[in-house]
C-alpha positions in Angstrom: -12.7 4.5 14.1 -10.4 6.3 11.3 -8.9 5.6 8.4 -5.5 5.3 6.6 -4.1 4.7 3.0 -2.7 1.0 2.9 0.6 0.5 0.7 0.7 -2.8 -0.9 4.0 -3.3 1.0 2.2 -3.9 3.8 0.0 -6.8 2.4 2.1 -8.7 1.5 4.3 -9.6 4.1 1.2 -10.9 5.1 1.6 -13.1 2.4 5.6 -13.9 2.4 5.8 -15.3 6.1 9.5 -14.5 6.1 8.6 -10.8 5.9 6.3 -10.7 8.2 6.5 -7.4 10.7 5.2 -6.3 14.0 3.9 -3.0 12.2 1.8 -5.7 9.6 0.4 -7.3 12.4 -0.5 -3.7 13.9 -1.7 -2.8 10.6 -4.2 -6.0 10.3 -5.2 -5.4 13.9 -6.7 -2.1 13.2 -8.5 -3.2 9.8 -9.6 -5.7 12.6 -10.9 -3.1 14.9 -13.0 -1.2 12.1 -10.4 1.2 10.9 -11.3 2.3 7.0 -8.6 1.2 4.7 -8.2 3.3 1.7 -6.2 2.0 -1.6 -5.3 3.4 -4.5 -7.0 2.2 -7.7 -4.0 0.2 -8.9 -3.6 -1.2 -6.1 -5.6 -4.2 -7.2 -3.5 -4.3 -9.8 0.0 -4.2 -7.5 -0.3 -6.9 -5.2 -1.1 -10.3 -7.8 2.2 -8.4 -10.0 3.9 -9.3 -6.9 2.6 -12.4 -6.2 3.2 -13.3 -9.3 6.6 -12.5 -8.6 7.0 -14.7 -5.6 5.5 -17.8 -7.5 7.9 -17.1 -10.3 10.7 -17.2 -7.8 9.2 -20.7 -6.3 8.5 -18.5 -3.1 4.5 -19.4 -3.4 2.5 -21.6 -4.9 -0.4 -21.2 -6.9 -2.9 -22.3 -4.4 -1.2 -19.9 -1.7 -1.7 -16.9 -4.3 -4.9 -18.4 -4.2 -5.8 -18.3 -1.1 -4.2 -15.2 -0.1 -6.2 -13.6 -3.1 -9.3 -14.9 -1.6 -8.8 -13.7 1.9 -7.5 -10.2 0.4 -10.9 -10.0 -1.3 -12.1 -10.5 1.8 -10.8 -7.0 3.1 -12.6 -4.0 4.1 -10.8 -1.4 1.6 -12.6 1.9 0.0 -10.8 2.5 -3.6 -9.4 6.2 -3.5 -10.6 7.2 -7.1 -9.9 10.7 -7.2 -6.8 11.0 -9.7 -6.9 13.6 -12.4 -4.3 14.0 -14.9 -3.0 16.9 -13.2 -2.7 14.6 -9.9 -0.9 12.3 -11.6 1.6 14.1 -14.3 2.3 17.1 -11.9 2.0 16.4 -8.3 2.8 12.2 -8.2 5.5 13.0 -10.6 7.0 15.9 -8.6 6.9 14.3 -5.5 8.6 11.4 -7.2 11.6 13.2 -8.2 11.8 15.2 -5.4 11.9 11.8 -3.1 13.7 9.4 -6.0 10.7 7.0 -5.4 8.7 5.2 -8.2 5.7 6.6 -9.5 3.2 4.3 -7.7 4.9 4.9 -4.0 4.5 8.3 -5.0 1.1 8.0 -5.7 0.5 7.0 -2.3 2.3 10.0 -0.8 0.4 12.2 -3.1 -3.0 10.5 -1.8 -2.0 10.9 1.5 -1.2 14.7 1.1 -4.3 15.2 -0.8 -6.7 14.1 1.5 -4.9 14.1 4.6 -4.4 10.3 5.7 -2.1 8.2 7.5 -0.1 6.1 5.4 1.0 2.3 6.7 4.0 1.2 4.7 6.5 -1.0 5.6 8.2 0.3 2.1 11.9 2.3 3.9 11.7 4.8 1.1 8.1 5.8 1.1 8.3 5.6 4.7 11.2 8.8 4.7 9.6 10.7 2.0 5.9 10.6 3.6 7.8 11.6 6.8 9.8 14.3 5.0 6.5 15.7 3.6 4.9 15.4 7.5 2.5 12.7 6.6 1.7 10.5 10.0 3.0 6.8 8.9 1.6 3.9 11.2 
């Protein structure tokens, strides 16, 4: 059993069907196989803004948010707490200029430096800084 940080990228094409990836599928077979998923804190907080999104954009309905919100809660997932001030207005802010990402992807990259954790995006950008910064992506 380990663990890895899960990007809200990831998620969600589990929710739009026409993103749906081999890696997601991967991803929810090792949640499956009793692999510890670690989150953010916002990350609560990130994936109904985006579903929210997709139902403005008549790409879900309200029942599928629904749904999918019921399943999610469903999910195995330890909340990474840890962020200080100093995390977030030196190091995430850094590593977002450094990469050009936003400050939540580079929240995860900063989580996954900090305590040394896979990271499973399906997010291109994060996916080359996190490599550029020799963090294992799955």
């Amino acid at each position: 059993m380990s663990q890895f940080l899960l990007d809200a990228s990831t998620v969600l094409t589990w929710c739009f069907p026409d993103e749906e990836t081999q890696k997601a599928l991967e991803i929810s077979e090792r949640i499956a196989g009793s692999d510890t998923v670690i989150v953010p804190s916002f990350w609560r907080h990130e994936i109904p803004n985006a579903l929210l999104f997709g139902e403005r954009r008549k790409r879900l309905t309200a029942e599928h948010v629904a749904a999918f919100l019921a399943d999610l809660r469903r999910l195995p997932v330890q909340v990474d707490e840890q962020a200080t001030p100093e995390a977030i207005f030196d190091t995430t802010l850094a590593l977002s200029r450094k990469h050009g990402l936003t400050a939540y992807d580079a929240a995860y990259l900063e989580i996954a430096l900090g305590d040394d954790l896979s990271l499973a995006t399906t997010d291109h950008a994060l996916k080359r800084a996190a490599l550029a910064e020799g963090v294992n992506v799955i």
